[in-house]
N, C-alpha and C positions, 0 to 999 in steps of 0.2 A: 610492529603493531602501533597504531596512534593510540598516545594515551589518550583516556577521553576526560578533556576538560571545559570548566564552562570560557567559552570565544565570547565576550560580551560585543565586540565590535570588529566585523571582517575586516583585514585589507585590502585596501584598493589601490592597485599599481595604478601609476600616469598613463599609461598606455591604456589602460580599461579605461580609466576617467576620459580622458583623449576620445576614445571612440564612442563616450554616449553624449559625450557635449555635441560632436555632429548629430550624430541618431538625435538628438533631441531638439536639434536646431532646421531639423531637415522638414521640408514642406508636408513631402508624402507621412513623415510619421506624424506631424504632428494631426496631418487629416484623419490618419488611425486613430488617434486617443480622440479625439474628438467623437469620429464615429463613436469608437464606446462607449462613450457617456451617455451620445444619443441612443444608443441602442440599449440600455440598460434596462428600461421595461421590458423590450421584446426577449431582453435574454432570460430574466424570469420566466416568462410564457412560456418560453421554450423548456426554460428546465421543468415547471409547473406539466406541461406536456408528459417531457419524458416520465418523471418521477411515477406516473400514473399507471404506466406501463407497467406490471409487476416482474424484476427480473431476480429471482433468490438464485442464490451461489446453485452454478450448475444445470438452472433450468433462464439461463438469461437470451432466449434464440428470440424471442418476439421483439425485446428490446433491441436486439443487435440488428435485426434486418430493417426494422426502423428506425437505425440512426446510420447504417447503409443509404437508407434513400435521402435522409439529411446531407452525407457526404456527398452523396453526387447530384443534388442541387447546389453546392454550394462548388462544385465544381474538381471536386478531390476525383483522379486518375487511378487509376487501376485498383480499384479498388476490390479486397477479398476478404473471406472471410474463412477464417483456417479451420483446420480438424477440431480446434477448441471450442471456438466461435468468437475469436476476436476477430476485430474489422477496422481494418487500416486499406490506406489507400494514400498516396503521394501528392504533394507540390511541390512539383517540380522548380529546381533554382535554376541560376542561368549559368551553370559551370562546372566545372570540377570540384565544388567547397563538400563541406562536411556534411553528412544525415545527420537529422536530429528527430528523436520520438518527442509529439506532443500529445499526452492523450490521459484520460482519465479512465475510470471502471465501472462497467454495464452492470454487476451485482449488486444486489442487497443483503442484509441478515435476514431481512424479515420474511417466513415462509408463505408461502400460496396463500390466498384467500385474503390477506392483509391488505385494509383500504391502505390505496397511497395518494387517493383522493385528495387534491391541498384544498387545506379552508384558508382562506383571509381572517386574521382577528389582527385587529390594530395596526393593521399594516404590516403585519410576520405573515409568511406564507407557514401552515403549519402540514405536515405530511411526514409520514416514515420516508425514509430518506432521501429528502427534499435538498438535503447540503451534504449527503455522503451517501452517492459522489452524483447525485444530480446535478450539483453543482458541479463537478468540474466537466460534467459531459455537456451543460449549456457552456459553458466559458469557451472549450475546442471549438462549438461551433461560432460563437460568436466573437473570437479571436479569426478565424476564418473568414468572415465577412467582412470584418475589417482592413486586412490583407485585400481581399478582393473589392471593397469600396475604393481605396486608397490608389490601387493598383502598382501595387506592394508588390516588386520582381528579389527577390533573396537569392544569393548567391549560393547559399549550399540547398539540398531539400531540401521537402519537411515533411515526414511521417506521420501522418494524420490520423487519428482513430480513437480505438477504447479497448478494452482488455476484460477477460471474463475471470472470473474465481479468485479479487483481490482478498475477500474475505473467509475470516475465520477455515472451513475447512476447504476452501475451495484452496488454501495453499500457496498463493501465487500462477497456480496454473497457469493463467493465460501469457501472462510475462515470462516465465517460463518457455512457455512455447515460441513464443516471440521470437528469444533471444537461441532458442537452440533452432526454429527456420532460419533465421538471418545471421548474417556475418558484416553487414556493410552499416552496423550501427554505429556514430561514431557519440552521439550523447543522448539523451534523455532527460523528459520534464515528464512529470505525472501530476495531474490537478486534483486537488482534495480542497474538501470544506477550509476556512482559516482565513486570516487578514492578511493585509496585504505585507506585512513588514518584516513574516515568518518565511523561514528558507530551512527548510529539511535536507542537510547533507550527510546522514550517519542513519545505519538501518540496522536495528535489532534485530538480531540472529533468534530463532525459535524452533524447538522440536517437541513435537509431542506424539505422545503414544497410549494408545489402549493396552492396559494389562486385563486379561484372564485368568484368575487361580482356576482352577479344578481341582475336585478332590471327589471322593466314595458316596458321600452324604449320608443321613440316617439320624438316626430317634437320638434326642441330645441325650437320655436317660437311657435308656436298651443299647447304645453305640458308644455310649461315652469310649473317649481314648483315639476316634476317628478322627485324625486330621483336617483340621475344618478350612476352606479356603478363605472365610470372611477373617480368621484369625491370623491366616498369612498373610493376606493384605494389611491387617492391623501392623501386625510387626514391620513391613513395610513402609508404612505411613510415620510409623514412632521415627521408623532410621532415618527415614527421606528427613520429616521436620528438624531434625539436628546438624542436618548440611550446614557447613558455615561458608556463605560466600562471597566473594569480593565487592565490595561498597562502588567501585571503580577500578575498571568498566561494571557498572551495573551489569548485577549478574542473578537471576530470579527462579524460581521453583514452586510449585502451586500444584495440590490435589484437587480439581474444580468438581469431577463429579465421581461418586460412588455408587453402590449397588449391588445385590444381590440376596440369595436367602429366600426364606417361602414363608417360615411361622418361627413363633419366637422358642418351639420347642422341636426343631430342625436344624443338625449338623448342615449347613447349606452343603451344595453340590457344586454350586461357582458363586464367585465376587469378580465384581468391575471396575475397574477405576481409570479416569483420563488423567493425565500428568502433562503438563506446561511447563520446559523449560526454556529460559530467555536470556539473552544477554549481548550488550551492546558488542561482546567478541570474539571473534568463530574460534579464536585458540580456547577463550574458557566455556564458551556453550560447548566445545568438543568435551573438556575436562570434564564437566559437570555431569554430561549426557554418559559418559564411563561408570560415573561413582553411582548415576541413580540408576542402570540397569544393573549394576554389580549388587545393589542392594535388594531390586525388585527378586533376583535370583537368589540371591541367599532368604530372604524372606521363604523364600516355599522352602527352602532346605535346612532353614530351622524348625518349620513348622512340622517336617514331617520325624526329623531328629529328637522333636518334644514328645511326640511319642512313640519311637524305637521304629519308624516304617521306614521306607527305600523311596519309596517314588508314588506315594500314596495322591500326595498334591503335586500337579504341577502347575507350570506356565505358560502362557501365549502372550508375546510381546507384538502389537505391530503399530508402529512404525502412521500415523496417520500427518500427520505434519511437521515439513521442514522446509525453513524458511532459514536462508543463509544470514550472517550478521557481513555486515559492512562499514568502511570509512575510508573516507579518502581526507586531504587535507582543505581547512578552512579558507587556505589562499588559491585553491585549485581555481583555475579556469572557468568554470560553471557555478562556483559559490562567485567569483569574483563579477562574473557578469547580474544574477540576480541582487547581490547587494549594489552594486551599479545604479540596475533600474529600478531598486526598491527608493534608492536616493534619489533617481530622477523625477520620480513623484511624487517627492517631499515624505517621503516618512523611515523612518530611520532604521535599516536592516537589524534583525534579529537573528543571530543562529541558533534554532531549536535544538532540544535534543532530541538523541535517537527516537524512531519509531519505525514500527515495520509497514513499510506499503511497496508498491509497483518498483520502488526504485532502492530496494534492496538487491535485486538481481543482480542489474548493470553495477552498481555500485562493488558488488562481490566481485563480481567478474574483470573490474577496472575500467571500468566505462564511466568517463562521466556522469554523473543523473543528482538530479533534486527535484524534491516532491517541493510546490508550491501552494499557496493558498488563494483558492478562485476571487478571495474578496466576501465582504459583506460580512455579519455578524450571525451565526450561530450557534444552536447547541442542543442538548437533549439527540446527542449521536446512539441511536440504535436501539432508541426506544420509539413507543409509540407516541412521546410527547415533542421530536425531533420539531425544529423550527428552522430558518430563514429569515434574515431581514434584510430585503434587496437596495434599503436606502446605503446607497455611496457604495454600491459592491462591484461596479466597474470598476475603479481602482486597483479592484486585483487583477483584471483582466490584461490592465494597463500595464501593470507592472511584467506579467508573463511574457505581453507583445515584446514589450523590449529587453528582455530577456532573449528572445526568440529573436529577435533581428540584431543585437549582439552577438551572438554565438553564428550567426548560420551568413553574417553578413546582409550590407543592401546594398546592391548593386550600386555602380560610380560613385557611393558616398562609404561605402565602409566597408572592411576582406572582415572574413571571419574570423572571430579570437578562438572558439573551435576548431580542434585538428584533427585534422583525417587522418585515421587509422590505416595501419598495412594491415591490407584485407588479404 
């Protein structure tokens, strides 16, 4: 298990350094970063576009088949769009090198009917989720244009697209799906809101679940002595809050929502409650996810033992999200290419801590992946007050490019430092 500690500063081997002193000296790339600078208006536009588009966890089809027809003007191959409703589609490299996914996510939190309308004030573009993950679904495409202004040949792919249900219940779904179609993955980037100097290599494990007590119900006064289910969740909530858990790897537990009950002089008939557990590591989100279902069950089997019944209260556990925990290490291969080109655009690579997004999957599975930051300054994520500020946010875009042509290689100037998997 990697311990998880703070990396204040990656390393970088010669041989990485080596291969972005070309990449950065090279003609073709540097007409890349130039394009994005100039195209950094239009990639707002674009995202200001998309965002408008309402796509909430699970109903994202209108989104997806319009940024389908974005891919394939921009010239992306085979492109589909699976039983989930992600949509990827290929650029093709000039050889045998490594696949690499580059892609952000088609969902929002925010449900139907939500303006995503952006207004301008001060130059912020303001709109529900206008930088999570509009922003990383303008970056894809305008990392793509630039490749194609350039006339940018990569020697391994590149798996181009977006992903449906990154958020809250949606689970990971779509990445999910991804990785159980495919088997010729060999790394992964996923774009989210962020600056350019932040690199996501470690992914927070989570599960959660809906509990149901049941019980008889009846007159708190004519029934007393009835097994009450609001009171067996109570005794469960007491046991949960006295978990003691490890400081490091961060490891977390949280009653977000309750419910239940009819009037204040009603034995209730059921209680509800959602449970979030998390933690930077799949051995202690296992441990953790044992001791709070062993509690949620004993909870009903105190409750009905307080007053002498058998099976008056019971339980229904399910099971509504799980999202694996991952790490790989800070020298791997894909951290060492992004702090690379986060140095080659002058700003000083950062390893963030965990968090859970698209690149918790591969990351579990042993797949290369980091989640990057599109560029540009934001915040107010997942509220109605979410913002944008598109000054100097190609920078991140810059940083991804060459991220992406270290890893995947560029023809007669540089072999890929990604490794192809036995498929």
């Amino acid at each position: 298990m990697f311990n998880e500690t703070v990396v204040k500063k990656p390393i970088i081997t010669e041989s990485v350094e080596h291969v972005y002193k070309m990449l950065i000296s090279n003609s073709q790339v540097e007409k890349c970063l130039s394009f994005l600078k100039a195209d950094n208006d239009h990639t707002t536009e674009e995202q200001i576009e998309l965002t408008a588009i309402e796509a909430p966890t699970f109903l994202e089809e209108k989104r997806g088949n319009y940024y389908k027809e974005k891919l394939k003007a921009l010239g992306i191959r085979d492109i589909e769009v699976d039983e989930v409703g992600n949509v990827f589609g290929i650029r093709p490299g000039s050889g045998a090198g490594p696949r690499l996914v580059v892609c952000a996510h088609l969902d929002t939190v925010f449900p139907e009917g939500t303006d995503t309308k952006a207004k301008i004030i001060d130059g912020k573009v303001h709109a529900p989720g206008i930088a999570d993950d509009g922003r990383g679904l303008a970056v894809v495409l305008s990392l793509t244009r630039a490749l194609n202004e350039a006339n940018i040949q990569t020697v391994g792919d590149l798996i181009i697209g977006a992903t449906v249900g990154e958020e809250g219940l949606g689970d990971l779904r779509g990445v999910k799906a991804l990785f159980k179609n495919r088997d010729d993955i060999d790394g992964f980037i996923s774009i989210e809101p962020g600056e350019p100097d932040r690199i996501t290599y470690l992914g927070t494990g989570s599960k959660r679940y809906k509990v149901i007590y049941h019980g008889p119900g009846g007159h708190s006064f004519g029934n007393f002595g009835t097994p009450s289910p609001i009171h067996a969740m109570g005794r469960a909530i007491s046991k949960l809050a006295n978990i003691e858990t490890p400081s490091n790897p961060k490891t977390t537990f949280n009653v977000g929502v309750i419910s239940g009950g009819t009037s204040i002089n009603t034995i209730a008939e059921k209680s509800e409650m959602l449970v979030d557990i998390r933690s930077n590591s799949q051995e202690e989100l296992l441990k953790l996810e044992e001791k709070v279902l062993n509690i949620i069950k004993l909870a009903a089997d105190e409750e009905n033992l307080r007053w002498e019944k058998s099976n008056d209260i019971t339980v229904n556990i399910e099971q509504v999200g799980d999202r694996p925990a991952g790490s790989q290490m800070p020298n791997s291969i894909i951290v060492q290419a992004a702090a690379a080109a986060t140095s080659a655009i002058g700003f000083e690579p950062v390893l963030a801590e965990a968090s859970s997004t698209d690149s918790n999957i591969p990351i579990h599975l042993g797949i290369p992946a980091v989640t990057l930051g599109g560029g540009g300054a934001s915040g107010g994520y997942h509220t109605l007050n979410e913002y944008f500020d598109p000054k100097d946010a190609y920078q991140g875009v810059q940083k991804i490019l060459l991220t992406v042509l270290g890893l995947v290689g560029l023809e007669n100037v540089s072999e890929p430092l990604l490794k192809r998997r036995s498929y």
